[in-house]
C-alpha positions as CSV (number, residue, x, y, z in Angstrom):
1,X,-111.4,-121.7,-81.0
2,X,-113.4,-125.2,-79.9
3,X,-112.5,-127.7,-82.7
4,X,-115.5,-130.1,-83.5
5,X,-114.1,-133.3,-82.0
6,X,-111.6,-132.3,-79.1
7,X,-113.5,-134.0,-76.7
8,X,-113.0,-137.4,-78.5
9,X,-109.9,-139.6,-77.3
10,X,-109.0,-142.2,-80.0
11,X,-107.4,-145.1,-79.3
12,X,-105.7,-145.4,-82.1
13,X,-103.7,-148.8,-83.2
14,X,-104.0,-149.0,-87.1
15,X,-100.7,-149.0,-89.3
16,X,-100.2,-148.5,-93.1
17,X,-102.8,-146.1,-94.7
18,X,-106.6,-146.9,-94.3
19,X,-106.8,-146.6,-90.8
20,X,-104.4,-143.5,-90.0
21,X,-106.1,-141.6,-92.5
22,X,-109.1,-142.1,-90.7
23,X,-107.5,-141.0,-87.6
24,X,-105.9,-138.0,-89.2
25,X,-109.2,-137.0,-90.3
26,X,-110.6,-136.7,-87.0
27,X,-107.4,-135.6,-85.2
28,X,-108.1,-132.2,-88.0
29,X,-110.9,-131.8,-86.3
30,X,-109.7,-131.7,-82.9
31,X,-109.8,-135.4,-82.0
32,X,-106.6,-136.5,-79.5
33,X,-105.5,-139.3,-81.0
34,X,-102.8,-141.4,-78.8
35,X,-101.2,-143.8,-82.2
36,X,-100.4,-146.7,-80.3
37,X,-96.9,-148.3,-82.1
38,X,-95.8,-151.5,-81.0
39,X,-91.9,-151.4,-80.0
40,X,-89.3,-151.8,-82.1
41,X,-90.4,-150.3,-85.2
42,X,-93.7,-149.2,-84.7
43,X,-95.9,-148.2,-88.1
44,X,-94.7,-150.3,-90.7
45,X,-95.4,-147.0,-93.1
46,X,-92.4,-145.4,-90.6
47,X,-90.1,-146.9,-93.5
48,X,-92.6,-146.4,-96.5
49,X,-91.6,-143.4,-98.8
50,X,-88.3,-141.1,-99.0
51,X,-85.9,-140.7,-96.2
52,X,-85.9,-137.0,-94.4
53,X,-83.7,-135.6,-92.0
54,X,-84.0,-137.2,-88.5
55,X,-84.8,-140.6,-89.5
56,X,-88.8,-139.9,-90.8
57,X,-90.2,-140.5,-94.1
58,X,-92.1,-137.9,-96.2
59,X,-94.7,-140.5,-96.5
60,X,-95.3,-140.7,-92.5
61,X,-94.7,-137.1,-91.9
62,X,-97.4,-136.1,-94.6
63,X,-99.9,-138.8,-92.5
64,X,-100.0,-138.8,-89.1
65,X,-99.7,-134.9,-88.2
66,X,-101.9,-133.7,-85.5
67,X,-100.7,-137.0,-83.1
68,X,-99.0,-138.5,-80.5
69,X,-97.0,-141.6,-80.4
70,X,-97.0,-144.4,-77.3
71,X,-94.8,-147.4,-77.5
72,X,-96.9,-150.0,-75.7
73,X,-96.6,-154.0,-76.1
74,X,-100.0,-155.7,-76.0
75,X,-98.9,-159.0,-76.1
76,X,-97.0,-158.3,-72.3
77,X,-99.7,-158.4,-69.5
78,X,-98.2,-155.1,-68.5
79,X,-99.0,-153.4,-71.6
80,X,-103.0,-155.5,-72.0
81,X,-103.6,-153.9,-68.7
82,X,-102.1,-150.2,-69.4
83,X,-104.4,-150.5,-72.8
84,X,-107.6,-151.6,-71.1
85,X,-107.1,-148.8,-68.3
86,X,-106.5,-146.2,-71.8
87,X,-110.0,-147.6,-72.8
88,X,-112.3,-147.1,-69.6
89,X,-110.8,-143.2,-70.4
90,X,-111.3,-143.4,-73.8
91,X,-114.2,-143.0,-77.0
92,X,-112.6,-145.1,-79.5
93,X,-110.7,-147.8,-80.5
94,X,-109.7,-147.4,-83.8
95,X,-107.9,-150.8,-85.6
96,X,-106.8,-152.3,-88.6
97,X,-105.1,-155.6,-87.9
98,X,-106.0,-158.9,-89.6
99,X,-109.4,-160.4,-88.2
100,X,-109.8,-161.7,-85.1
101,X,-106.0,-160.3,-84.0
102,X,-107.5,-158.1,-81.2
103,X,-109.5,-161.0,-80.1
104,X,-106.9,-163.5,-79.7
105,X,-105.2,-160.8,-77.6
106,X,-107.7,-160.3,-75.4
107,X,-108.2,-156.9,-76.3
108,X,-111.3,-157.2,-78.5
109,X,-114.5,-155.2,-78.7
110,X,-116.7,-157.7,-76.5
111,X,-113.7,-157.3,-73.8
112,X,-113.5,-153.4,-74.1
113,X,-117.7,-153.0,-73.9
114,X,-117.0,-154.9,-70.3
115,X,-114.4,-152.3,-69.2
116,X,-116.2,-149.4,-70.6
117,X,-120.0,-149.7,-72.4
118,X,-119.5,-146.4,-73.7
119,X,-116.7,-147.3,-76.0
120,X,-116.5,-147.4,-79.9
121,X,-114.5,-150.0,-81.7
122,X,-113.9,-148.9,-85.7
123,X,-112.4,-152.1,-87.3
124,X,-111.4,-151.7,-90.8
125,X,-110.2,-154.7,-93.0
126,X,-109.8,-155.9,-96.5
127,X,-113.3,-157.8,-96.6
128,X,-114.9,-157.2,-93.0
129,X,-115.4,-159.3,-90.2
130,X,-117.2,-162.0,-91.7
131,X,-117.8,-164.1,-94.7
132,X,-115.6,-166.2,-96.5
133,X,-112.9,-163.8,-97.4
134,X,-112.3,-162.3,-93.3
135,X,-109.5,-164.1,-93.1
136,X,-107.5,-163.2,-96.1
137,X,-104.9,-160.3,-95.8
138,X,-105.5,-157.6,-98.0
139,X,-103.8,-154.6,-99.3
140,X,-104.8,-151.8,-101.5
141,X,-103.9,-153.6,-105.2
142,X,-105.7,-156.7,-104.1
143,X,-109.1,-155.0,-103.1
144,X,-108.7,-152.4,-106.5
145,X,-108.9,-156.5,-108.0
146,X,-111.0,-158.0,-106.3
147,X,-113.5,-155.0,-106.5
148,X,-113.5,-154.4,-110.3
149,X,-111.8,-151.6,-110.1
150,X,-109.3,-152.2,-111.8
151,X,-111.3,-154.0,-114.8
152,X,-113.1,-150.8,-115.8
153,X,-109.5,-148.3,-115.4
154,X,-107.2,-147.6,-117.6
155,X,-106.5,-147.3,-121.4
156,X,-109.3,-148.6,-123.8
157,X,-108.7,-152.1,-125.2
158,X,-106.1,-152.6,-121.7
159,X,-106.9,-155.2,-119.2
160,X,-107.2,-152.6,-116.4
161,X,-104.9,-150.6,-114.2
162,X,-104.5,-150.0,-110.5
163,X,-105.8,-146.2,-110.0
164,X,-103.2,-143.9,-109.5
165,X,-103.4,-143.6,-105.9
166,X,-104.3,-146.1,-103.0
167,X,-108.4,-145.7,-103.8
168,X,-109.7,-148.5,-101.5
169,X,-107.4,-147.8,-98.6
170,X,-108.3,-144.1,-98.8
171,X,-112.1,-144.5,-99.2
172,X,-111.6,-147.1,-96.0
173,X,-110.1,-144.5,-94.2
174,X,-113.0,-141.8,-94.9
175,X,-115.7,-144.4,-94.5
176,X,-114.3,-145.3,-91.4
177,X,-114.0,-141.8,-89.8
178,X,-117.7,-141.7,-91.0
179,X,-118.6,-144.8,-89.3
180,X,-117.0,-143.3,-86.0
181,X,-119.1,-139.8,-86.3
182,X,-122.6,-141.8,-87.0
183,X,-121.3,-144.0,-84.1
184,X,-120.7,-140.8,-81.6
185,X,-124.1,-139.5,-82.8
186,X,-125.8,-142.7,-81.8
187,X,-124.3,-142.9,-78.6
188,X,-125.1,-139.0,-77.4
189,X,-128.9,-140.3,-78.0
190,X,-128.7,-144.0,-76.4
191,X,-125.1,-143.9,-74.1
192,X,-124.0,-146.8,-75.5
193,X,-120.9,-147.3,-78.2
194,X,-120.4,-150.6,-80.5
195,X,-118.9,-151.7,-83.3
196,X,-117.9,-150.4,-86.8
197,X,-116.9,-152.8,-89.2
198,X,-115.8,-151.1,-92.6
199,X,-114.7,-153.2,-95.2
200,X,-112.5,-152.0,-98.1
201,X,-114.0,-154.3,-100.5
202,X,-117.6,-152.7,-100.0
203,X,-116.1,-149.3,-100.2
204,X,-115.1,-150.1,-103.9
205,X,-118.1,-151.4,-104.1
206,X,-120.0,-148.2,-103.7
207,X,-118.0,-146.6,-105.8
208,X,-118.6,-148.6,-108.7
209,X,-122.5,-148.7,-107.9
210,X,-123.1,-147.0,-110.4
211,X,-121.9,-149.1,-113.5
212,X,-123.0,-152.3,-111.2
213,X,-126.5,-150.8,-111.7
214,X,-126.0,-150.3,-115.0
215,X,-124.6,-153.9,-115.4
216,X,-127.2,-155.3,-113.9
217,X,-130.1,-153.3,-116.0
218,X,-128.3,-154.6,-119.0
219,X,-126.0,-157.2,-118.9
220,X,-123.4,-155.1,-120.6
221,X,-119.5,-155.3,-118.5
222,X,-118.1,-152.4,-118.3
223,X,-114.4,-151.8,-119.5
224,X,-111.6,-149.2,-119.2
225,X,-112.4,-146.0,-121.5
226,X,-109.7,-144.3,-120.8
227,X,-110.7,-140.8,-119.8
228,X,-113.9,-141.2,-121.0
229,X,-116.9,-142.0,-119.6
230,X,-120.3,-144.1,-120.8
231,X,-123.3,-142.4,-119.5
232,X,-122.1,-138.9,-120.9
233,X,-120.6,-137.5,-124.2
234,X,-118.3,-135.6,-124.1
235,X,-116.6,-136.4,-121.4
236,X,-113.0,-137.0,-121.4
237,X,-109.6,-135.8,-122.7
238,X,-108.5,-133.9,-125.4
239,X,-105.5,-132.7,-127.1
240,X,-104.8,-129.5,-128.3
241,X,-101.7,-127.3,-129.7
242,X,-100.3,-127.1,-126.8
243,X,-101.3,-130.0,-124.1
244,X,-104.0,-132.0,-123.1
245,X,-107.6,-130.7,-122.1
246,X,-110.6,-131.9,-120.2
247,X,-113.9,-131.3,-121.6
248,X,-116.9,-132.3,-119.8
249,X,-120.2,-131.7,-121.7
250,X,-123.0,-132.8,-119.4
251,X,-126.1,-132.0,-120.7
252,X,-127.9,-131.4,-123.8
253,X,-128.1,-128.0,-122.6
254,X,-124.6,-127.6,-122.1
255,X,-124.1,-129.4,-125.6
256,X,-126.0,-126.6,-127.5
257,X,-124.3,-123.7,-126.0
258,X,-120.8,-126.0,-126.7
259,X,-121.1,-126.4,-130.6
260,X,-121.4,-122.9,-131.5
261,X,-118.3,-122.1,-129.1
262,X,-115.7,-124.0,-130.5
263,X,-117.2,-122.4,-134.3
264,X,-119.0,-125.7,-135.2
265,X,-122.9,-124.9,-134.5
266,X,-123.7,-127.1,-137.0
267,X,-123.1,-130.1,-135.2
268,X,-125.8,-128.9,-132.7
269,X,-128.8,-129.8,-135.4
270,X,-126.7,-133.1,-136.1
271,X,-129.2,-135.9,-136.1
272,X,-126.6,-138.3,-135.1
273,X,-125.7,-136.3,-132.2
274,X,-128.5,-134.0,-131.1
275,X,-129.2,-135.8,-127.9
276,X,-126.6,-137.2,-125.1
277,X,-128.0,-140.8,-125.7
278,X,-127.1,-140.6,-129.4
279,X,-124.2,-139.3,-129.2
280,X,-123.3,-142.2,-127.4
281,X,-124.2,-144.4,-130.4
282,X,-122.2,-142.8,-132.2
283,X,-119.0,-141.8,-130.2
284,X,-116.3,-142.7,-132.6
285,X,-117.3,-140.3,-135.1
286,X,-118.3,-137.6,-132.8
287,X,-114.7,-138.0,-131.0
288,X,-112.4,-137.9,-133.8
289,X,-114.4,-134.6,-135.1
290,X,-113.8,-133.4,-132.1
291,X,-110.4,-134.0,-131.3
292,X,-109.4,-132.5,-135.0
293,X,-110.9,-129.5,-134.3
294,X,-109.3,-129.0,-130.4
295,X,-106.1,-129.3,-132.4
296,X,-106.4,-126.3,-134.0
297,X,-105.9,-123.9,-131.3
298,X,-103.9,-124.4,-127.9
299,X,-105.2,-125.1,-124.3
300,X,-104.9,-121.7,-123.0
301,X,-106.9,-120.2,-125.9
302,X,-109.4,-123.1,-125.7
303,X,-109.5,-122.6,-121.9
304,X,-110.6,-119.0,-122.8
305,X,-113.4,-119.7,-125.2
306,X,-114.6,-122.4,-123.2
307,X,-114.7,-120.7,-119.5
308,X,-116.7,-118.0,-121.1
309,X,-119.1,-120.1,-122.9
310,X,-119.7,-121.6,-119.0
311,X,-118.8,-125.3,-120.6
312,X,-116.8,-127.3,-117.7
313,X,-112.8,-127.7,-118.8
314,X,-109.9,-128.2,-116.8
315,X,-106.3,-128.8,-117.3
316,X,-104.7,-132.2,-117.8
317,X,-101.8,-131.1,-114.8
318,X,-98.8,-133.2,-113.0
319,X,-98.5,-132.5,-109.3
320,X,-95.7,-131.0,-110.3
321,X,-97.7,-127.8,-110.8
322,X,-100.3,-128.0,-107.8
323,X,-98.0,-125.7,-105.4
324,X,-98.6,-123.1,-107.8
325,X,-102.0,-123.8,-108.8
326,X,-104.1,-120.2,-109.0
327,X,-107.0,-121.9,-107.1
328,X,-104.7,-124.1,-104.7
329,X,-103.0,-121.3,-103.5
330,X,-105.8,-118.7,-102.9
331,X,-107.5,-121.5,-100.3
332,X,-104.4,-122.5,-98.8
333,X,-105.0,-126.3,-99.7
334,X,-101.5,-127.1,-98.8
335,X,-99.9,-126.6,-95.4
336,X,-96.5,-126.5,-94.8
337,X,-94.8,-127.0,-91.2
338,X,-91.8,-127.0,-89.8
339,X,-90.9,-130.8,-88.3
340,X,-88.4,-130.1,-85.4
341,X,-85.7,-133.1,-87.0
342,X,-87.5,-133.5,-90.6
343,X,-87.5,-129.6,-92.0
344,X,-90.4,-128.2,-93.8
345,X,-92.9,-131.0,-94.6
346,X,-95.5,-130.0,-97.2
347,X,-98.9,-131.8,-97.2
348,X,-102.8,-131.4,-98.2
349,X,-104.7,-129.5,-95.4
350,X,-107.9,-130.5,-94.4
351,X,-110.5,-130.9,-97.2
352,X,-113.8,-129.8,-95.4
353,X,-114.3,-126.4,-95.0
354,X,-116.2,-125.5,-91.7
355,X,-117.3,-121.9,-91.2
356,X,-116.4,-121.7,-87.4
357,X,-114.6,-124.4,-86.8
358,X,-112.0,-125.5,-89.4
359,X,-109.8,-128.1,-89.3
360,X,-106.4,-127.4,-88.6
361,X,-102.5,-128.9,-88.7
362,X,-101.7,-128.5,-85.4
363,X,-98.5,-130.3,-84.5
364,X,-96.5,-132.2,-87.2
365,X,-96.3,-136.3,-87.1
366,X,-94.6,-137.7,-83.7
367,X,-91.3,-139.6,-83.4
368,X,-91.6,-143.3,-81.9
369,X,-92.7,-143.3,-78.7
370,X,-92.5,-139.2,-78.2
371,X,-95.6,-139.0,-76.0
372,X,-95.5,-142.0,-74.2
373,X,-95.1,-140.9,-70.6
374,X,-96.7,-137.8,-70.9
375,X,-99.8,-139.8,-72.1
376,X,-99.1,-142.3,-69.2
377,X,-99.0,-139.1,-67.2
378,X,-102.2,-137.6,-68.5
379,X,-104.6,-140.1,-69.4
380,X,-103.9,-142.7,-66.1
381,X,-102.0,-140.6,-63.6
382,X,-98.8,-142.4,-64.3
383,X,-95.8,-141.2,-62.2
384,X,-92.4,-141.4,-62.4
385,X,-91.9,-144.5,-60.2
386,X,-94.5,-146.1,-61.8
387,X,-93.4,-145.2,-65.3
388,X,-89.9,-146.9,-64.0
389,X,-92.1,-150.6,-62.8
390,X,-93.7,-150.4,-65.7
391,X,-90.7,-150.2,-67.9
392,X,-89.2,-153.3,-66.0
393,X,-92.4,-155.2,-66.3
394,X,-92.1,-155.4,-70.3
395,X,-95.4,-153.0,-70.9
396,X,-93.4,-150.2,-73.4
397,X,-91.5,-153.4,-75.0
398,X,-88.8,-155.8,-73.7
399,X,-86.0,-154.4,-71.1
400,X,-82.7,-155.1,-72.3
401,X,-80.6,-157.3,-69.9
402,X,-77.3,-156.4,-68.4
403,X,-74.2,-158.4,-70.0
404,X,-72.1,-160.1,-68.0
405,X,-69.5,-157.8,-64.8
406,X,-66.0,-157.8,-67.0
């Protein structure tokens, strides 16, 4: 079956986590992604996460399926040439060094529209290419910071936490495979690539607007609520007999059929909380009535009354018990492949659901430097004997000398 993107060649020469989950999304999709390492060690994230069997960590063999690896030094003339030939064949250069390093290379987007105006460059960064911050490094707990984000999570009365999982380089990485796709679609109509510059600082950004409008129309700072949540009541965290619950009442509506559900209908004509607004004014009440009364039964038979009663609840889970989650395993949300030195690497499948043309995991994450001659081969025509001057002249990395004849 024809996958969306397998037309698309991506130059790909990010390292950590924003950008080669970006690249991993489209590579799903079809997208041949050449992940350009430099030699020596190549990804930094090649030493992030648990060792497995054959030298790979689970954190890089959960990322970078569906790719192939090149060893290819950009700061030997050898190697700028061998990546400037790549991009007259290629659609798009993705990158997420500090500001300005492509440039000062050589290698930068105003050089790589020269060689081919078709091409797309996708920086992502910290704080984008400009402004006062460009040139500061960044990594995921500085942006959560520098964002707010960490201000309004966590406990209530804490002084913020970082989320749970790597928010801003995530939502980098999907905004950035997003920037690419509007990019292609712009250059099917007008021919031409150009640049997309995806900050992870603005992606926080947008996902706070909502409480930076709300700031804004009041004056009010948000702060960490724990699992609950301002604009609706109730929404948050319960416990029960048995373990926590989640309990998301969002709508008056839904609030009326709720009351008489959990046997308490006369809270439904309670002045104090007969509208979402004033229940708000008076949360602290409301959420201690409520939390003695989920105490009297356990999750499952809450689950029970509350499913039928169509009010939104869910299970407070570890990922300890995802594998065997009813609904995980029914759409196959996990994939598990066999790695030819690592074993059986489990990881989340693709997350968008196409009707005819799903994403798939195709081949599991490369080795250093696995595919670099038979990209050589493939993309530029690269033969043997030219693999071998190549090799001499420093572009895979620097050519040991021989020692001295004992």
């Amino acid at each position: 079956m024809s996958l969306p993107l397998e037309d698309v060649k991506v130059l790909d020469l990010s390292h950590a986590l924003a950008g080669p989950f970006c690249s991993t999304m489209l590579a799903d999709y079809g997208a041949q992604v050449f992940k350009i390492e430099p030699p020596g060690a190549g990804d930094i994230a090649r030493s992030w996460g648990s060792p497995l069997p054959g030298g790979q960590t689970d954190y890089f063999a959960g990322l970078h399926r569906n790719k192939r690896s090149i060893v290819l030094d950009l700061k030997s003339p050898a190697g700028k040439q061998l990546f400037l030939d790549m991009i007259a064949r290629a659609d798009v250069v993705l990158e997420n060094f500090r500001v300005g390093a492509l440039e000062r290379l050589g290698l930068g987007y105003e050089v790589g529209k020269k060689v081919n105006p078709k091409i797309i460059y996708c920086s992502v960064s910290g704080f984008g290419q400009d402004g006062p911050y460009r040139d500061r490094p960044a990594m995921d707990l500085i942006v959560q910071a520098e964002s707010g984000m960490i201000s309004v999570t966590g406990e209530e009365g804490s002084s913020g936490v970082r989320a749970g999982v790597s928010i801003a380089d995530l939502t980098a990485g999907m905004n950035a495979a997003y920037g690419i796709l509007l990019a292609l679609r712009s250059r099917d109509k007008t021919g031409e690539g150009q640049h997309v510059d995806v900050s992870m600082l603005e992606g926080q950004v947008g996902l706070l607007g909502n409480m930076i409008s709300s700031y804004a129309a009041s004056g009010n700072v948000p702060a960490p609520m724990g699992t609950a949540y301002k604009a609706l009541l109730p929404y948050q965290t319960f416990r029960t007999k048995s373990g926590d619950l989640a309990i998301a009442v969002g709508s008056d509506k839904l609030w009326k059929g709720f009351c008489p559900a959990i046997g308490h209908p006369e809270l439904t004509d309670d002045e104090r909380y007969a509208t979402n607004a004033r229940r708000g004014a008076n949360r602290p009440a409301l959420i201690k009535t409520l939390q003695e009364i989920f105490l009297t039964k356990t999750y499952e038979e809450w689950e029970t009354i509350l499913v039928k009663a169509g009010i939104p609840v869910g299970a407070v889970n570890t990922l300890a018990g995802i594998p065997d989650h009813p609904q995980i395993k029914a759409r196959g949300s996990l994939v598990t492949m066999n790695h030819p030195s690592a074993g059986k690497v489990t990881m989340a499948g693709p997350s968008v659901r196409l009707s005819k043309t799903p994403g798939t995991v195709r081949t599991p994450s490369p080795d250093l430097g696995q595919h670099t001659e038979e990209v050589m081969k493939e993309l530029l025509g690269v033969d043997a004997a030219k693999m071998g001057e190549l090799r001499a002249a420093g572009a895979f990395g620097k050519v040991a000398k021989a020692g001295p004849a004992k």
